[in-house]
Each structure stands twice: as C-alpha cells, then as structure tokens.
C-alpha positions as CSV (number, residue, x, y, z in Angstrom):
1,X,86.1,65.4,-40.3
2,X,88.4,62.1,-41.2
3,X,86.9,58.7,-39.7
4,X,88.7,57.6,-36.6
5,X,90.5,54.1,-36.6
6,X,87.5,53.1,-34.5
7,X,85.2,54.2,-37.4
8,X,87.4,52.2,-39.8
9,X,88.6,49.1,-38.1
10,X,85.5,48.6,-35.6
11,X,85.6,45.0,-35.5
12,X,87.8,43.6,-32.1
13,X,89.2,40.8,-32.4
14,X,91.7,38.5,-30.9
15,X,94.8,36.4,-31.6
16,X,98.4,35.4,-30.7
17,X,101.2,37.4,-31.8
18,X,105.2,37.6,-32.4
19,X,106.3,41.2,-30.8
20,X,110.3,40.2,-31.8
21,X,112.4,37.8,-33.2
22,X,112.1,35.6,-30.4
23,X,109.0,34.3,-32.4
24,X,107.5,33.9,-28.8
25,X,104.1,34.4,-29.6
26,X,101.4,35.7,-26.8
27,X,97.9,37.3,-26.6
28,X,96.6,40.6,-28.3
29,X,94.0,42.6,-29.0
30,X,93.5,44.1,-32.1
31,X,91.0,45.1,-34.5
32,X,89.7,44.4,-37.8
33,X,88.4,46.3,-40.7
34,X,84.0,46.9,-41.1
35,X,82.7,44.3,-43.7
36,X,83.1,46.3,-46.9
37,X,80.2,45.9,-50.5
38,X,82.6,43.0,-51.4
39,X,83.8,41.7,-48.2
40,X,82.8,38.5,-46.2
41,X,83.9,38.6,-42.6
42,X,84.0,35.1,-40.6
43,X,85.0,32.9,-38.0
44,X,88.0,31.2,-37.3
45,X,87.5,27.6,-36.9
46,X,90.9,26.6,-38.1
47,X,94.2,27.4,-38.5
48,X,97.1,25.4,-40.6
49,X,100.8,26.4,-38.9
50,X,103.9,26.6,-41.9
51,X,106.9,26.4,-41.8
52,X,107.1,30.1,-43.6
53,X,105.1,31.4,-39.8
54,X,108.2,30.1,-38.0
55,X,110.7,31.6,-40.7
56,X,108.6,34.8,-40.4
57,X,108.4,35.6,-36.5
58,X,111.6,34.8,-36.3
59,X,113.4,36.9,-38.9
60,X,114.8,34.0,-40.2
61,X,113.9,35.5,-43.8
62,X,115.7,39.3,-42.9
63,X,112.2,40.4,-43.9
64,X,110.5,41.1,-40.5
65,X,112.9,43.3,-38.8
66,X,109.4,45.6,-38.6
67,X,107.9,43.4,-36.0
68,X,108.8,45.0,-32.6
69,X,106.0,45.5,-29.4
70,X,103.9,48.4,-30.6
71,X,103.4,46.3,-34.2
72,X,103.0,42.8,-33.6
73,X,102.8,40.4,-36.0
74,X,100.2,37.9,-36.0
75,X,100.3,34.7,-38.2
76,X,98.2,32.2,-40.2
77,X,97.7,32.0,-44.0
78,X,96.1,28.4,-43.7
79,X,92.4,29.5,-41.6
80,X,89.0,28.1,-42.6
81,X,86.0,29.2,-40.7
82,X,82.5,30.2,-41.3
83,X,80.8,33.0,-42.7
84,X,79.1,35.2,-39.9
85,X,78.5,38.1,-42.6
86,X,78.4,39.2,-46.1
87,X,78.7,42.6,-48.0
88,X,75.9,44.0,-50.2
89,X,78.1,43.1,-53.4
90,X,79.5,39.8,-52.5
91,X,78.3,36.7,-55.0
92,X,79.7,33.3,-54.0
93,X,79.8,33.2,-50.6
94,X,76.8,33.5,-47.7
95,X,76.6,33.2,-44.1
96,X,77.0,29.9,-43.0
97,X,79.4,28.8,-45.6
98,X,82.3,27.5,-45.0
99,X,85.3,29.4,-46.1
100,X,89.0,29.5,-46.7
101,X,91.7,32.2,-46.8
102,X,95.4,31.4,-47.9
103,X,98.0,33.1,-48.1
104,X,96.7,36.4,-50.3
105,X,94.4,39.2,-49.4
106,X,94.9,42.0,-52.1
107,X,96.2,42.5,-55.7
108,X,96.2,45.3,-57.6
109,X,93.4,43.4,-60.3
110,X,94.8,44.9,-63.5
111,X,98.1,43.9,-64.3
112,X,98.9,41.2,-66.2
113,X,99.5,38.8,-64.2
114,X,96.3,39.5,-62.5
115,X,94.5,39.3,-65.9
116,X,95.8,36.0,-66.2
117,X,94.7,34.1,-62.6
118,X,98.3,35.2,-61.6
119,X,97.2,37.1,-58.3
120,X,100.4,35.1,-56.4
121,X,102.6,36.7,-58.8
122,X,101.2,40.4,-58.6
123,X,103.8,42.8,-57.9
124,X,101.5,44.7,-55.6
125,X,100.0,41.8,-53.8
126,X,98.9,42.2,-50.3
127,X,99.8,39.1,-48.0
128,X,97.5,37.8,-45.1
129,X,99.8,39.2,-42.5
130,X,103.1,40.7,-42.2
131,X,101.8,43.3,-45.0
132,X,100.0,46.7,-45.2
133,X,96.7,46.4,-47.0
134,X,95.5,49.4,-48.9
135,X,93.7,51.0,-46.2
136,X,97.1,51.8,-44.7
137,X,96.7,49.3,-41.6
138,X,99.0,46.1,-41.1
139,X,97.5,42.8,-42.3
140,X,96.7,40.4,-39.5
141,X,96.9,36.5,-40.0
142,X,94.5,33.4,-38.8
143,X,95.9,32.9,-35.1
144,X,93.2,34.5,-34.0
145,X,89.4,34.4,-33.7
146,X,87.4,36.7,-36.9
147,X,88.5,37.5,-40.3
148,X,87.8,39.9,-43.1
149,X,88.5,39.6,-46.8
150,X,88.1,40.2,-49.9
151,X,85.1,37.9,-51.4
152,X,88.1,37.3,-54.4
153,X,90.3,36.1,-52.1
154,X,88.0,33.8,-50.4
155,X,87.7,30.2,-51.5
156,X,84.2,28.3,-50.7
157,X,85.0,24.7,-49.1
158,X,82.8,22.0,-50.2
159,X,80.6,20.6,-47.2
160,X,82.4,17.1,-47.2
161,X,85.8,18.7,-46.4
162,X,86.6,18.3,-42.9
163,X,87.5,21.7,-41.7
164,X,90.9,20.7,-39.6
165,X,92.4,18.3,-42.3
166,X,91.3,21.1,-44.8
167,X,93.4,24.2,-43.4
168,X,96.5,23.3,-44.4
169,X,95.7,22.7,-48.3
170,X,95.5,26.6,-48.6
171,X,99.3,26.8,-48.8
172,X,100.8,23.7,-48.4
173,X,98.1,21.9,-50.9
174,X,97.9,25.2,-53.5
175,X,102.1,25.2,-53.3
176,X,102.2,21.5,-54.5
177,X,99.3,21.3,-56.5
178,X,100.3,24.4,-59.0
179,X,103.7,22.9,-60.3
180,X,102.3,19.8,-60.8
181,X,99.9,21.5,-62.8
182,X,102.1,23.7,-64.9
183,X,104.7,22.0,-65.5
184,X,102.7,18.5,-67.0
185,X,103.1,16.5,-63.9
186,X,99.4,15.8,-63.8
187,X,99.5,13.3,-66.4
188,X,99.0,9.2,-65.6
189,X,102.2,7.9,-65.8
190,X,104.6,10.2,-65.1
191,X,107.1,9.6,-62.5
192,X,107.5,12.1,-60.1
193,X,110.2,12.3,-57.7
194,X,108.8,14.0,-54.3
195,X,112.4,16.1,-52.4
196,X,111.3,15.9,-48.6
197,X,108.4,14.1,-46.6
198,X,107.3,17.2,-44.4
199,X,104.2,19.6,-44.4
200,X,104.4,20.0,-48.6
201,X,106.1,16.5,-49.4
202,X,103.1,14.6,-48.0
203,X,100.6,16.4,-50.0
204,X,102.6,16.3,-53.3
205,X,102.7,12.8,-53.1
206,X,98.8,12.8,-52.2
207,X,98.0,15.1,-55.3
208,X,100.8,13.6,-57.4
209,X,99.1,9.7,-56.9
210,X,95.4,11.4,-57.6
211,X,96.6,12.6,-61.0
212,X,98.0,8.7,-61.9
213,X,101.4,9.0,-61.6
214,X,103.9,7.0,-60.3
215,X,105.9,8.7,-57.2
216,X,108.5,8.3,-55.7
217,X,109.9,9.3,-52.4
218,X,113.5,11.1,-51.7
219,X,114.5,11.4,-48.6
220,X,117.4,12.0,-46.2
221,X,115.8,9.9,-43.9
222,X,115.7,6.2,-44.6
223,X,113.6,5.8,-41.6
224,X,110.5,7.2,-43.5
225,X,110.5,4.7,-46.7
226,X,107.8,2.8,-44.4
227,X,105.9,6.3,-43.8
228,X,106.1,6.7,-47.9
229,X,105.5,3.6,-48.9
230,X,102.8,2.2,-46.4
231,X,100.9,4.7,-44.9
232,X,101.0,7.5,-47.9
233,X,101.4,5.1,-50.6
234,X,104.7,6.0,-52.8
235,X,105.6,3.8,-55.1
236,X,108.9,3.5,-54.5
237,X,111.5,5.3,-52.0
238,X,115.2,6.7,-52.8
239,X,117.6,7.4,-49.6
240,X,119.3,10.6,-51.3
241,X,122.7,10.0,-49.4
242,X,123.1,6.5,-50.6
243,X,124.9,6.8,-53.8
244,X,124.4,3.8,-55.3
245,X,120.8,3.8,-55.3
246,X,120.4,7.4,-56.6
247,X,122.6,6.1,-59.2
248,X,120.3,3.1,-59.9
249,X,117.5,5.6,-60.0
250,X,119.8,7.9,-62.9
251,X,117.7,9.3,-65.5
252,X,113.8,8.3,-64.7
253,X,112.2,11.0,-63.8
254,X,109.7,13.2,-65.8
255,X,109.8,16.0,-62.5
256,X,110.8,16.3,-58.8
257,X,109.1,18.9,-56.7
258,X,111.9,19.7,-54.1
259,X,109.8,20.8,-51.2
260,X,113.1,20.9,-49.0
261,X,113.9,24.4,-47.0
262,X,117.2,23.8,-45.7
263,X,120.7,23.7,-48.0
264,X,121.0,20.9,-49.7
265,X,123.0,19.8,-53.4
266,X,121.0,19.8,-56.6
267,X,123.3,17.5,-58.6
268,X,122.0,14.3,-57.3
269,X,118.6,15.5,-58.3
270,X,119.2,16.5,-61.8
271,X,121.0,13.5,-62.1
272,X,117.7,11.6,-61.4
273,X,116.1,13.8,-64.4
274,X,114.8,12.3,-67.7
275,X,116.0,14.6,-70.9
276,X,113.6,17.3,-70.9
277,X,113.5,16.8,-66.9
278,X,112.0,19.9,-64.8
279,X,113.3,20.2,-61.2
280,X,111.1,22.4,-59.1
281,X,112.4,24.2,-56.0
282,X,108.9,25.0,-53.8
283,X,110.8,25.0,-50.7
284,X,112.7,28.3,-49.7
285,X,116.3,27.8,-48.2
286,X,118.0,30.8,-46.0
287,X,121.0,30.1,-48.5
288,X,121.6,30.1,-52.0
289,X,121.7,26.7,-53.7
290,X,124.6,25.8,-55.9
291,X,123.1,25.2,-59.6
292,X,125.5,22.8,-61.4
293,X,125.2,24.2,-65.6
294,X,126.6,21.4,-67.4
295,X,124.1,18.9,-66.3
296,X,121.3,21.1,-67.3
297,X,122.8,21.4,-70.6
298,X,123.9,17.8,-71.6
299,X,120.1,16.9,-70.9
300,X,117.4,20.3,-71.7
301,X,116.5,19.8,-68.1
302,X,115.0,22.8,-66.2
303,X,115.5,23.8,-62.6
304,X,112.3,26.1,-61.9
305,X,110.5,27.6,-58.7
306,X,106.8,27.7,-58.4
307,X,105.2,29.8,-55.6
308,X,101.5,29.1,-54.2
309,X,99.2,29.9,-56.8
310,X,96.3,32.3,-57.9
311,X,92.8,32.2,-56.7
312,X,91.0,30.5,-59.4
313,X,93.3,27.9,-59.4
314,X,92.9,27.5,-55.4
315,X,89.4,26.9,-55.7
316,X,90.2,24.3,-58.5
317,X,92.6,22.8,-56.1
318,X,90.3,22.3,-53.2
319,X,87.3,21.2,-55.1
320,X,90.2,18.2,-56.7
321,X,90.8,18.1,-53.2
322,X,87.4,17.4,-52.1
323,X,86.7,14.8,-55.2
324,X,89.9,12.8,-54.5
325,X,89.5,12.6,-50.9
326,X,93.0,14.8,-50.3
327,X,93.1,16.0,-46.8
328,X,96.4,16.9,-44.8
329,X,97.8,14.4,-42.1
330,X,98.1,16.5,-39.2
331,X,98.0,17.1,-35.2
332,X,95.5,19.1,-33.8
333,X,96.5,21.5,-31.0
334,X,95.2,23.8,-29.0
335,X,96.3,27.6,-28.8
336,X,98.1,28.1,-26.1
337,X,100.6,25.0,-27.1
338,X,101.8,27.1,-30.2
339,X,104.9,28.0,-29.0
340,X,105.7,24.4,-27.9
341,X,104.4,23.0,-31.6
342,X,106.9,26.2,-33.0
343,X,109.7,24.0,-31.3
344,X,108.5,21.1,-32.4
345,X,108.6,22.4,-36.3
346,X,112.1,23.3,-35.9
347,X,113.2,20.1,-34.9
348,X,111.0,18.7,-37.3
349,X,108.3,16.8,-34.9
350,X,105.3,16.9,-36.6
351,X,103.3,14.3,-38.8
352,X,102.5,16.3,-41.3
353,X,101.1,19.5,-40.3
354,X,99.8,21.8,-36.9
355,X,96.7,22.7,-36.6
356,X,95.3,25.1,-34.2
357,X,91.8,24.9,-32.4
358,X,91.0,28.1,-32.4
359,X,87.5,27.6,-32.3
360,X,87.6,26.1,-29.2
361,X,90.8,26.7,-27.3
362,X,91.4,30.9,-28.2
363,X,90.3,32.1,-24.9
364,X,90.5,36.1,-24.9
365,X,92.9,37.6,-22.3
C-alpha cells in the first residue's frame, strides 16, 4: 500500500500565499515534506521580499499562469532561520544553527554544470517555490513559518551576521556578488559602474567597494547622488539622462552591473565602457532590450547576463559578507503588511530591501 500525502508531507506548516495574478497574498495552510537522511528542516526567522516575488505572483513574467485557488503559490527565496532538526546523514549543519536558503532547492548533481559549482545553471534545477520538487509536490517559498531542504542547498550563517540585514544577501547579495566575481571585477582599482540604486544596486556597490574598487553610481534619479555618495559611499555619481556628463564619463569603465528591471537603452552604457569593457545585465526586463552591434565591435566590449550563483559560491559570498561587514539596508515589516510593502516595491518605496518578521508577526489563521 503507497504512503498517503499525510505519510509524506507530515510537517504543517503556515504562510501567505498568491491564489491569482492579483498577487494579493493571504493565509494558508499547507504542509511540508518529513526531514529526509540529508535534510535539515528549520525555522523561519526571516524573510528577504524581491522584486522577482512581485514579478512572480503577479504573472508579470507569463510564467505563473499555474497559480490559481486550489495551487497557491507561496513566496520567499531570501529566508534565514534556525535549525530545529537534522537528518541522520546531514554534515555541516546542527540544530541551533543558523541557516540560510536562497533561491535553489534541487539540481539534478551530475551534469556538468553541477560538477562545476554551477547548480544555478542546472537545467533540471528545482527553485524554492513556484516549482515541483522531485517528490512530485509543489515547492513552497519563505513567507511562511518552517522549512525543509536539502543540507546542499543550505548555507550556514556565521553567528555575527544579523539575521534580518542578512536575508536578503541570499539573492540579491549572491546576484551581485557572482559577476563581480567572474567577470574580474574583484580586483583594487577597477572602476565599476553600478546601473540602478535599488534592492541589487546597493549591495553591488557594498561588495564592489570591499573588493577595492572604485564605483560609481548611474542613476535616473539625480536625487540619489547624496544616497550614493554619503550614506553608501560611491565614489562618484553619473545622472544617466544628462548627456553631457555621460559623455564626460566616455570610456572609463572596466564593468557595469546593470541591476535595472525595467526598459531602458544600452548605448549610453557601452559608451561608458573601457576597450575590453563587460556590461552585465543582472536585472530582468519584461521587454527585450535593444543591443546596439557596432559599439560592441569598435571596442571588444561584452554585454553578458549573470544569474544568482551556485552553492559553494553562496557560502563564499556570505562568509565575505560576514568579514567585510556587508549587510542589506532594509525595512523590517511585519506579515500582515506584505501586500502594502508589494505596493510599495512597485512604486519603488523602499530603502533597500523588505523584510518580513515572520518570527514574530506570522500568526496562524
């Protein structure tokens, strides 16, 4: 006789979820899978809101049309808790440790991409909610009070990282932190042009300045050259629609991580591009962007994408993190304000990044 879902998924839990592309999120019960040999299971202390939640539950992606009232869709990929209990198997994590989960849960271990630390590139990767895990059962995000996971996808949080400020560096930090990495941005030096002063641009410049090199802000808003210069500590600040200082700014940059989600031209930004220049798109439009060739050509530059990173890497990125002193700027809310702080992200209201107290404000219904 088969196991019943009860047998498998025994765990209840509890979170907020999107039942249609309203995005309105609300209370639900749901359940989550025993602790497994490998698995660590914890609590929800945390959890990060981005921008890719809002573009989720509300379709804005065409990739959710799934989401309807008898499959809800609950978010988070930015959670950080504490470990309540461990499998027989697991190695690196015990109860009472804090813990971390970002924006993976499942890879299929083998391929190549796999074999090289490239678990965010897997073609069979298994994301922390709006996916099916292998199991067969829908995978549920951080907006809500217990997880289960994978010890592999599981990153340990050092003990002087402040939990809240610490959420949001398991997308937003990994997504900045990776390019920079790859693509030589990491050296003392450098100049690096930051596209966008939002949930991602803050922490590029953060992670960018901790590797030495000089940054520089660009920005659509010349109200936030105080915000870059003053409080996060660019060295310099370029309004993007002012064409006479992106002109003055021609040809002196090593890289620019464009962390910018709406349309917007590349020209002025490859313009801006030393020969041998690498432009890299981390944000993710609802259009296509126009790619001017000639440019590209008349100077080897590069226009590339980067997309969150792989678990060993993660861990690498945190414990920088935790070195350096990196932490998110954020506002800390509690759950039942979600839809409101939703509103807020469209518009663009919020200093640097949500965070939700689920610890203490997700009261079951």
């Amino acid at each position: 006789m088969g196991k019943s879902a009860e047998d498998v998924h025994p765990q209840k839990a509890f979170g907020w979820a999107a039942r249609d592309s309203s995005g309105v999120l609300s209370p639900f019960n749901f359940s989550r899978r025993a602790t497994g040999e490998v698995d660590v299971s914890f609590k929800v202390i945390y959890v990060g809101i981005c921008h890719s939640d809002l573009h989720f539950i509300k379709n804005e992606w065409g990739t959710s049309d799934f989401i309807n009232a008898s499959n809800p869709a609950v978010p988070g990929h930015e959670m950080v808790g504490v470990v309540t209990e461990v499998g027989k198997k697991v190695q690196k994590l015990k109860i009472g440790d804090k813990v971390g989960v970002g924006c993976l849960v499942g890879s299929c271990r083998w391929c190549e991409n796999c074999g090289n630390n490239l678990e965010n590139y897997c073609s069979k990767l298994v994301v922390t909610y709006g996916s099916t895990y292998y199991d067969g059962s829908p995978t549920y995000g951080g907006y809500s009070d217990i997880m289960v996971v994978d010890e592999h996808f599981a990153v340990c949080i050092p003990d002087n990282m402040e939990l809240d400020a610490t959420a949001p560096l398991l997308c937003a930090g990994i997504t900045v932190y990776s390019p920079l990495r790859y693509f030589g941005l990491d050296k003392p030096g450098i100049h690096v042009g930051v596209v966008g002063l939002g949930g991602l641009g803050h922490l590029a410049v953060k992670f960018a300045k901790a590797f030495g090199a000089k940054v520089t802000v660009i920005s659509t808003s010349p109200n936030k050259k105080d915000e870059a210069i003053n409080h996060l500590g660019a060295h310099s600040f370029l309004f993007s629609r002012d064409p006479q200082q992106m002109q003055g700014a021609a040809g002196t940059m090593e890289g620019i991580i464009d962390t910018v989600s709406a349309p917007h031209p590349l020209l002025p930004l490859i313009t801006l591009l030393k020969t041998d220049g690498k432009l890299i798109t981390i944000g993710v439009p609802d259009k296509p962007l126009e790619l001017p060739v000639f440019p590209l050509i008349m100077g080897r530059k590069m226009v590339a994408g980067s997309g969150i990173g792989g678990m060993k890497e993660t861990q690498e990125m945190i414990d920088f993190a935790a070195k350096h002193d990196i932490k998110a700027d954020i506002e800390v809310i509690p759950m039942d304000y979600v839809n409101t702080a939703m509103d807020r992200l469209h518009k663009g209201d919020v200093r640097y990044r949500f965070v939700i107290d689920i610890a203490n404000t997700l009261k079951p219904a």
